[in-house]
C-alpha positions, 0 to 999 in steps of 0.5 A: 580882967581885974587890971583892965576893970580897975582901968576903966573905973579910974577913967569914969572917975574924971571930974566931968563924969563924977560931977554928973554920978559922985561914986556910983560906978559899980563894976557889973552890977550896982547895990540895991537902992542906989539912987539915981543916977548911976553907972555900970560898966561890963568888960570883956577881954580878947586874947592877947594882940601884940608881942608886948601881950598887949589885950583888945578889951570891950567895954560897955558903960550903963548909964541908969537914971530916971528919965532916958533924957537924963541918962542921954545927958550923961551919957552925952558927957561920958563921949566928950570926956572919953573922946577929950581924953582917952584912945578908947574907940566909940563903938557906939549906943543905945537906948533902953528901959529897966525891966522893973514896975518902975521904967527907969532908963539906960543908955549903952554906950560900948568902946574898945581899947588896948591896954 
């Protein structure tokens, strides 16, 4: 889990995403006071797929800022950057809001791929 985690946070480091959230890429959950914006990422692994002990991995990408414009704004970069530049397989999004006083919004966006 920790080698499929390490892979996904290289990924979401690519310039065009960083441009848009500098280091705040928190695997889980993000540290209190975290400006905004930011990103989250949950992995979940299957059992091994191919002789090579290949693992189906889900992903889901949390992007958290203070309008669900400004999150889709983001998010809209992670899908073009992922799509230019992985094999990762959009599993589609959503859209939400925190459960604090506060509102602030998130998009969800899930892919899957092998590593």
């Amino acid at each position: 889990m920790f080698e499929a985690a390490e892979h996904i946070n290289i990924t979401l480091n690519q310039p065009a995403i960083f441009n848009q959230v500098g280091e705040h890429i928190y695997w889980e959950l993000a540290e209190e006071e975290t400006p905004y914006p930011f990103i989250t990422f949950t992995v979940q692994g299957e059992r091994p797929v191919t002789k090579e002990g290949m693992r189906d991995y889900e992903v889901k990408v949390r992007v958290f800022a203070k309008s669900l414009t400004a999150s889709a704004t983001i998010g809209k970069v992670i899908t073009d950057t992922l799509k230019d530049t992985t094999t990762w397989k959009d599993r589609g999004m959503r859209s939400s809001y925190t459960d604090n006083e506060a509102k602030e919004a998130f998009i969800e966006l899930t892919y899957n791929f092998k590593l």
